[in-house]
ROLO-935416 format. One record per residue (C-alpha): residue number from 0; residue in three letters; x, y, z. Coordinates in nm, 3 decimals. Last residue first. Example, Ala and Ser with C-alpha at 12.3 -4.5 7.8 and 13.67 -1.06 7.14 Angstrom:
REM residues 2
1,SER,1.367,-0.106,0.714;
0,ALA,1.230,-0.450,0.780;
END
This chain:
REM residues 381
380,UNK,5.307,4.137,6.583;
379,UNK,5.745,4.046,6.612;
378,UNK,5.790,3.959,6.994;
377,UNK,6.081,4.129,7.210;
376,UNK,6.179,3.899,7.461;
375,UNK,6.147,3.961,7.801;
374,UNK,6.471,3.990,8.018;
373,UNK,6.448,3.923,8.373;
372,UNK,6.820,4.039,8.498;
371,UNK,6.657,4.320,8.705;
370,UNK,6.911,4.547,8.896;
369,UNK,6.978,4.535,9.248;
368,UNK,6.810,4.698,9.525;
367,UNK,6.823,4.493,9.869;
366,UNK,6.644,4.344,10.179;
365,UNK,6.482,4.646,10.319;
364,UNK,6.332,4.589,10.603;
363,UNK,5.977,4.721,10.674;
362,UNK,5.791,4.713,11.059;
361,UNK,5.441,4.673,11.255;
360,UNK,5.277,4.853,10.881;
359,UNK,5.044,5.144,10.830;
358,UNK,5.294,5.442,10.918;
357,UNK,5.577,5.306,10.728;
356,UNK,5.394,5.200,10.439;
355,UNK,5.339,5.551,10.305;
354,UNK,5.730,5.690,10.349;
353,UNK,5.782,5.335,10.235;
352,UNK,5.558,5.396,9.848;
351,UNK,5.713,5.819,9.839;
350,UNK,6.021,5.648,9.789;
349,UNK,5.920,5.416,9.541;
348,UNK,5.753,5.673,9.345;
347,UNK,6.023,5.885,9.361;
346,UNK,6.289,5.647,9.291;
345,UNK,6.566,5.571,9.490;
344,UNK,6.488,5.231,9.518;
343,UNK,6.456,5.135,9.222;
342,UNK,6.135,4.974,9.100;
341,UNK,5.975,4.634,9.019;
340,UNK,5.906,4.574,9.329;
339,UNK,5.970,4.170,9.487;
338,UNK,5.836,4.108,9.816;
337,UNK,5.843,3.922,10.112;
336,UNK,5.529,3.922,10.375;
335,UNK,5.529,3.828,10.751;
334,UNK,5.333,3.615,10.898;
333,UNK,5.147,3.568,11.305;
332,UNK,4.999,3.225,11.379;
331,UNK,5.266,3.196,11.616;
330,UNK,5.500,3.535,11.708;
329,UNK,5.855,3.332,11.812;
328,UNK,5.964,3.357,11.460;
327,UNK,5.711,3.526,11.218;
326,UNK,5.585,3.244,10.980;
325,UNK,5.620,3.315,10.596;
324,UNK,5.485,3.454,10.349;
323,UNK,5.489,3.509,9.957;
322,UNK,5.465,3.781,9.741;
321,UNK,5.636,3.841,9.375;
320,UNK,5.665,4.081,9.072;
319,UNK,5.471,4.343,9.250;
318,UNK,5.475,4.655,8.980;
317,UNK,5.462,5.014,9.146;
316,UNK,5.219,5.260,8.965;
315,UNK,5.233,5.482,9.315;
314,UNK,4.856,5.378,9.383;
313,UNK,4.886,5.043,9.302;
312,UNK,5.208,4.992,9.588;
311,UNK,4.979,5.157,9.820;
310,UNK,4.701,4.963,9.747;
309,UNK,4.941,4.652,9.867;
308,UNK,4.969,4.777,10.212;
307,UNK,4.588,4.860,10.248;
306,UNK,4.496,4.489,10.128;
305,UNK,4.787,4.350,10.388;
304,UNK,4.617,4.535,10.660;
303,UNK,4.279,4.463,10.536;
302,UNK,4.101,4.335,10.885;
301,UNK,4.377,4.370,11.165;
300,UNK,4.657,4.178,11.308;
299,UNK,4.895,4.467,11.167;
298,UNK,5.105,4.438,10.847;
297,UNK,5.469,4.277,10.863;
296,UNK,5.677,4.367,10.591;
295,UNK,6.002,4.205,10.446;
294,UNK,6.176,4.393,10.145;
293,UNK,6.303,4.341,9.789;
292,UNK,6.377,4.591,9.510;
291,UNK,6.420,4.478,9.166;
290,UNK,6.595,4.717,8.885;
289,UNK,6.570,4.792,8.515;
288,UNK,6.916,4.979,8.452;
287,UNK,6.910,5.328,8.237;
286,UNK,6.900,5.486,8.662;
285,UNK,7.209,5.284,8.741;
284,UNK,7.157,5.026,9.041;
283,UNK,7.333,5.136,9.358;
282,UNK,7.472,4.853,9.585;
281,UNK,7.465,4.754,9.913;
280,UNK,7.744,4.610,10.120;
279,UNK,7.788,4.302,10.288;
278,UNK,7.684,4.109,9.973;
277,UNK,7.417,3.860,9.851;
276,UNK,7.347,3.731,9.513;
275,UNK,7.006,3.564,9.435;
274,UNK,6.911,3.249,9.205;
273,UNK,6.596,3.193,9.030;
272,UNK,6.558,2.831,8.951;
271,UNK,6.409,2.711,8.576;
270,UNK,6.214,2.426,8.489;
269,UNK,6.049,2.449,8.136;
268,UNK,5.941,2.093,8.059;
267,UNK,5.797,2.101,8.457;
266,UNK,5.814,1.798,8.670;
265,UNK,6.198,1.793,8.582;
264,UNK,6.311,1.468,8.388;
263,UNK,6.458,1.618,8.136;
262,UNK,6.730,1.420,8.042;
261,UNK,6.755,1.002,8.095;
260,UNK,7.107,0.834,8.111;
259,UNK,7.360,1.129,8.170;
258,UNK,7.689,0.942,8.228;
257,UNK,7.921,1.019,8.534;
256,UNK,8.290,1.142,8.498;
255,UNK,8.263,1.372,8.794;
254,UNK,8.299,1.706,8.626;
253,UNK,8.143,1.569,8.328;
252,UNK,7.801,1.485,8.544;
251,UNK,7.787,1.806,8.679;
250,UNK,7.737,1.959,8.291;
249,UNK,7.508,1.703,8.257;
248,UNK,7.316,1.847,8.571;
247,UNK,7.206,1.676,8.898;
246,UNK,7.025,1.333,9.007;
245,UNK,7.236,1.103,9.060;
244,UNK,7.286,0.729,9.036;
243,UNK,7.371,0.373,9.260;
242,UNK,7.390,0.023,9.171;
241,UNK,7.724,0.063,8.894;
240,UNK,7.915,0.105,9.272;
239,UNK,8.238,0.298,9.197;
238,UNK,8.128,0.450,9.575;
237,UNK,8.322,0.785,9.541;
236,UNK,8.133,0.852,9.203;
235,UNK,7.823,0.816,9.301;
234,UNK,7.816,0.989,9.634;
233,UNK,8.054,1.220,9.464;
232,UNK,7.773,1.291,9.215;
231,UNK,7.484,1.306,9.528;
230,UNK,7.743,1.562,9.742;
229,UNK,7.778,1.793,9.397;
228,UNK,7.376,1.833,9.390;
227,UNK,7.361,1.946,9.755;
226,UNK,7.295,1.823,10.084;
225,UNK,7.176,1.505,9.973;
224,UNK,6.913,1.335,10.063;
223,UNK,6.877,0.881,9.944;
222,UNK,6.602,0.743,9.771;
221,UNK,6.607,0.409,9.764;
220,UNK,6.501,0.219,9.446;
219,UNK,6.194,-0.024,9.520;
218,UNK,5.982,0.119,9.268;
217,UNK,6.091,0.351,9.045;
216,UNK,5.881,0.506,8.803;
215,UNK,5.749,0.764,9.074;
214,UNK,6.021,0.954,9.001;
213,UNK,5.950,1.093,8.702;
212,UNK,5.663,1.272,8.870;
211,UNK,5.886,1.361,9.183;
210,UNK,6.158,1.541,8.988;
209,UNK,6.109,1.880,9.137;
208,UNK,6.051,1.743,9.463;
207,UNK,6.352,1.535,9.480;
206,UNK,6.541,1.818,9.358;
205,UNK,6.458,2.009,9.601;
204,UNK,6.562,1.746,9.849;
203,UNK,6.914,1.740,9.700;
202,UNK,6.953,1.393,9.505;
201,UNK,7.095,1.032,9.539;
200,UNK,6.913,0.728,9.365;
199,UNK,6.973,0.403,9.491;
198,UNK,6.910,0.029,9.364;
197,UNK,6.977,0.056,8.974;
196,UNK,7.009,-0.282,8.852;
195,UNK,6.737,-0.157,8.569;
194,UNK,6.944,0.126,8.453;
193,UNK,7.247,-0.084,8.384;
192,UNK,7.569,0.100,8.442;
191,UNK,7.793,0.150,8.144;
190,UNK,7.981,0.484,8.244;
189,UNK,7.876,0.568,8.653;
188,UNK,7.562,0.674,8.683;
187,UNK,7.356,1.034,8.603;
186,UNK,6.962,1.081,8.585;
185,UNK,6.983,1.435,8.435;
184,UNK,6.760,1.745,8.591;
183,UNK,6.824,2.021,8.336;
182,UNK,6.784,2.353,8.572;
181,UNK,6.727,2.645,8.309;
180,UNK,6.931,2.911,8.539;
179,UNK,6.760,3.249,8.626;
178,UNK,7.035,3.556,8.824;
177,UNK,6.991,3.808,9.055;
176,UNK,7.188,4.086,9.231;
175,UNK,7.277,4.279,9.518;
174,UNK,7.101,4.145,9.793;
173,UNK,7.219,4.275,10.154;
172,UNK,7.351,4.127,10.408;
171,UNK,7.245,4.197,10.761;
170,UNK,7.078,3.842,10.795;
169,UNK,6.785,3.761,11.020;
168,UNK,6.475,3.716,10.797;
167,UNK,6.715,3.627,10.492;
166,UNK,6.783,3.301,10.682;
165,UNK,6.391,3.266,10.649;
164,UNK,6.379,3.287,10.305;
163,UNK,6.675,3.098,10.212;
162,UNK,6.505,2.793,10.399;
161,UNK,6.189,2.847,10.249;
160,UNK,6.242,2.806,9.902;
159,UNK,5.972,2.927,9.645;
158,UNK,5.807,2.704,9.445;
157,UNK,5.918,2.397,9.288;
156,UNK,5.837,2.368,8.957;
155,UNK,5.918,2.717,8.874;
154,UNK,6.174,2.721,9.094;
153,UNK,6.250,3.007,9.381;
152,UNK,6.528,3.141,9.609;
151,UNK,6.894,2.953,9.503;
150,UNK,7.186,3.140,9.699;
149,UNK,7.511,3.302,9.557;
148,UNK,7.702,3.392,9.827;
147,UNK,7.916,3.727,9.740;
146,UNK,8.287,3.905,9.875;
145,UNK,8.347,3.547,10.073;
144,UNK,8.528,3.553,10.402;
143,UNK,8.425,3.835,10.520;
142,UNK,8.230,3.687,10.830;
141,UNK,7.923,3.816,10.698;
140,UNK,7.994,3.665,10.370;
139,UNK,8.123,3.305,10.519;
138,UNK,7.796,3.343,10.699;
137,UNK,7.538,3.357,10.466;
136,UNK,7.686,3.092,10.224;
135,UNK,7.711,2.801,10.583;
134,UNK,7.375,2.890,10.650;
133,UNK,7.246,2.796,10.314;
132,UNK,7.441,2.446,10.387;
131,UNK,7.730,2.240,10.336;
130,UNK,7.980,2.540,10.203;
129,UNK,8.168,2.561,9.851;
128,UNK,8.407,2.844,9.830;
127,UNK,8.504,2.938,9.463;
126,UNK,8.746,3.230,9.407;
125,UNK,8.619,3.369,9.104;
124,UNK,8.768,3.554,8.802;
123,UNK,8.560,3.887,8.674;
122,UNK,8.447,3.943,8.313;
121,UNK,8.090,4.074,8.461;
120,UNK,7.879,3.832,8.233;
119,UNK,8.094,3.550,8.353;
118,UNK,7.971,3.683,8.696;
117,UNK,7.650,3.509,8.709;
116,UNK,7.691,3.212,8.459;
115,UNK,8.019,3.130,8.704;
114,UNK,7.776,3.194,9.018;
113,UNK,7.474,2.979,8.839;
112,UNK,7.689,2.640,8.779;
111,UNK,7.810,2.644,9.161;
110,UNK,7.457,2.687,9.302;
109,UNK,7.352,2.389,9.059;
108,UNK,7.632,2.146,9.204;
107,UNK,7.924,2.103,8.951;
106,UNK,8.223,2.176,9.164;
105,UNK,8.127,2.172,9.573;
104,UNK,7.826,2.247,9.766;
103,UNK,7.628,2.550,9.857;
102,UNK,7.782,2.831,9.745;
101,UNK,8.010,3.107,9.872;
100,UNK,8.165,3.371,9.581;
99,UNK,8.541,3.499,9.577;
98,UNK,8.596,3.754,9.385;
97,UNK,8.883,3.870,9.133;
96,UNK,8.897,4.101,8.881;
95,UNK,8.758,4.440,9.142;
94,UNK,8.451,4.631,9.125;
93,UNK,8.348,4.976,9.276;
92,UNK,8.016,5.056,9.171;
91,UNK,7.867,5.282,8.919;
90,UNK,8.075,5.149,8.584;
89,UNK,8.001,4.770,8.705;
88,UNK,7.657,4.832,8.735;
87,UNK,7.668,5.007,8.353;
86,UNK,7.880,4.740,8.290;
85,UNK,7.617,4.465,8.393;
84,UNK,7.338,4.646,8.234;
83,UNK,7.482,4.654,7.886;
82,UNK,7.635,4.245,7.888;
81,UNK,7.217,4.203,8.025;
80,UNK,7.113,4.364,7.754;
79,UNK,7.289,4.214,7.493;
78,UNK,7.287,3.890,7.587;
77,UNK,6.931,3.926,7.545;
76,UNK,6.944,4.083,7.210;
75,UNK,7.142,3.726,7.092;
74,UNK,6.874,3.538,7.278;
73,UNK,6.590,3.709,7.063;
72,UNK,6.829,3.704,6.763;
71,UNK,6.772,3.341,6.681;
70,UNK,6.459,3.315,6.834;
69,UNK,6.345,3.593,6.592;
68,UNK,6.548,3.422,6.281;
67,UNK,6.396,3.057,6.359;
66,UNK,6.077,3.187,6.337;
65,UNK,6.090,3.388,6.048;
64,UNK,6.250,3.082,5.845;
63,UNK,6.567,3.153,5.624;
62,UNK,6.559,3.125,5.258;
61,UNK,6.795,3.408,5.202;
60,UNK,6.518,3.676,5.116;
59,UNK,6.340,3.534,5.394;
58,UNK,6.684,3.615,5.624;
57,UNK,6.681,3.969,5.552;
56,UNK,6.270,3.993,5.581;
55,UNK,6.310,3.852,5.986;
54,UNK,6.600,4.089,6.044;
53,UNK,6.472,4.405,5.904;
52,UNK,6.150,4.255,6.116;
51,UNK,6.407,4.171,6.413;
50,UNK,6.561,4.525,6.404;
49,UNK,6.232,4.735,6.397;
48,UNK,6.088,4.525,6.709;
47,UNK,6.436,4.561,6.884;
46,UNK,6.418,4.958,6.803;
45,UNK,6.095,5.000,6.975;
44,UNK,6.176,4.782,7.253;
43,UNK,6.482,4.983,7.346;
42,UNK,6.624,4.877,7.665;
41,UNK,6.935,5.022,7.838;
40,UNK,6.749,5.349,7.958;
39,UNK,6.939,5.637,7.786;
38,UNK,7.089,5.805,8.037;
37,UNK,7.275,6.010,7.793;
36,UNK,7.690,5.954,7.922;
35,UNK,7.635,5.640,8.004;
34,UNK,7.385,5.544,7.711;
33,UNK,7.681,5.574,7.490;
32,UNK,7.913,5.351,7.670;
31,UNK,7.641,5.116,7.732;
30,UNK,7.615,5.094,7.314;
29,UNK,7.995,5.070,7.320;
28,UNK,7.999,4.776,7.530;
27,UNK,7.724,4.646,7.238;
26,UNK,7.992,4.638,6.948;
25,UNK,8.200,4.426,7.176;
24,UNK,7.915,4.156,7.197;
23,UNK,7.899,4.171,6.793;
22,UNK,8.242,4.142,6.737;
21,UNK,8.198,3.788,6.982;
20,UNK,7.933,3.696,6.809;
19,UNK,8.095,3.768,6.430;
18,UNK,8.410,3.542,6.525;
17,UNK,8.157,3.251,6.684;
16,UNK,7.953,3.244,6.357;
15,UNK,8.324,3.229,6.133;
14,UNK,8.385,2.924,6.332;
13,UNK,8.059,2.777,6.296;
12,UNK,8.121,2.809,5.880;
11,UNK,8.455,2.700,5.941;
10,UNK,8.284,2.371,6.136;
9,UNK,8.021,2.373,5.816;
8,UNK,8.277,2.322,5.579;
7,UNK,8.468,2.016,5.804;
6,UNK,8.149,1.877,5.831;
5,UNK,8.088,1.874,5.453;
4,UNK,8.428,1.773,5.384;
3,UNK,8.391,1.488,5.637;
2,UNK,8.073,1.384,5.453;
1,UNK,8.223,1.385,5.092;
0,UNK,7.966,1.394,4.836;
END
């Protein structure tokens, strides 16, 4: 048989894939279109299980694996959703074609790689503005100089990020959206460098830390901080020394003709990093939209505070997707509480939740409503 017929078979056959896809992602503007004008909510579990077990006994008759259908179609679904909730969001708000989005570093850094995945769902063009630090993204936004600053707040391997954290303490911006990016962690050098010459490694700090098993292998190599993912690949590049590597993403890599060398070397197989988008102005999350609220509390020095605070959120059937602390500026020994409920704000449960926390807590800021971009999969039973 001829091989290069056979590839050049299944390359039409790929083609024809992509031509169906894209029909497909149409077909589902359509579905928000609908659920516009019904307030349908955007996700229908029922019908996903029904479609992946028509789907799951289609592709037996056709000697395709169950398994490999439902994963198949479980990303497919997802794209779905979130194509649905973005122009719904898009439908409530006032958007324009081009934006221009802060991030921390330049072309190819992590923060870069999430704010095209971000608004590539959204159809809009982007005005990139890379900035040296977290500080840098807050304030080109509150200066007006960028429309969004896309900001990295958690990893799974990780944890949560302080620095964002606390620069959210004293902001005026508000969060708008949110956005998870699998983080592939490549050891990158210049083409045809030996590994075992290699003398320096460059990498963001949270990198560093998310890497820190692999990089234990290493002895003798110099570690050097980055302020981003982009400034350790120009490091690299810039130098033309075969001595020194990266640690950043493949995709990185190819802006900065480096080689990937060793993959996955994250702590964690599945290492992910939950971004957030921030904005002058607030806004409203459509009521067939799953949607996040965030705010800052500080509870009273007092036995139970945070206990009392939280049995509020129980008793209104609100859903605390995350909690974490951190130290109250110029009060020591004294934290305040960030959290992530699974609720729109204009809710009546989530409403009648702050006009209940008000009275029991020192003070509540409201960092931002913005719709949910968490999507579970659907499993078959």
């Amino acid at each position: 048989m001829d091989l290069n017929k056979i590839r050049t078979d299944i390359n039409n056959v790929d083609g024809e894939l992509l031509s169906l896809l894209a029909k497909r992602r149409q077909l589902t503007l359509n579905v928000a279109r609908s659920k516009e004008i019904d307030l349908k909510p955007v996700r229908d579990q029922e019908r996903e299980q029904q479609l992946l077990e028509k789907l799951v006994a289609l592709g037996k008759e056709q000697g395709l694996d169950a398994q490999y259908v439902v994963r198949l179609f479980q990303t497919i679904i997802e794209d779905s959703v979130l194509r649905q909730q973005a122009w719904l969001q898009g439908q409530q708000n006032t958007s324009q074609d081009l934006v221009t989005v802060a991030y921390l570093g330049a072309k190819g850094s992590y923060s870069y790689i999430a704010a095209h995945g971000y608004f590539a769902r959204r159809d809009h063009s982007l005005v990139e503005l890379g900035c040296a630090n977290f500080d840098d993204v807050i304030q080109a936004v509150e200066r007006g100089n960028a429309d969004y600053g896309i900001l990295p707040i958690e990893n799974t391997s990780s944890g949560s990020i302080n620095e964002v954290y606390d620069l959210l303490q004293q902001t005026h911006l508000q969060i708008v959206g949110e956005t998870t990016e699998t983080i592939g962690h490549c050891l990158l050098t210049l083409p045809g460098a030996d590994l075992s010459a290699i003398s320096t490694i460059y990498a963001h700090p949270q990198v560093i830390s998310q890497c820190s098993n692999h990089l234990r292998q290493y002895h003798g190599v110099k570690l050097e901080y980055c302020a981003s993912s982009a400034h350790a690949m120009a490091q690299v590049k810039d130098s033309q020394d075969p001595t020194r590597a990266a640690i950043a993403s493949k995709a990185g890599g190819e802006l900065y003709g480096l080689e990937p060398r060793q993959e996955k070397l994250a702590n964690q197989a599945e290492n992910e990093s939950r971004f957030i988008l921030v904005s002058r102005k607030a806004k409203d999350v459509p009521v067939q939209v799953p949607a996040k609220t965030t705010l800052i509390m500080a509870t009273g020095q007092k036995a139970g505070a945070l206990v009392d605070a939280l049995l509020v959120l129980k008793n209104n059937g609100l859903i605390m997707s995350k909690l974490t602390s951190r130290p109250i500026p110029g009060n020591p020994w004294e934290e305040m509480f960030y959290l992530d409920i699974e609720a729109n704000i204009n809710s009546d449960n989530m409403k009648q939740a702050l006009a209940e926390l008000v009275p029991i807590t020192r003070f509540i800021k409201i960092l931002g409503c913005y719709q949910s971009e968490r999507i579970m999969p659907t499993e078959l039973e």
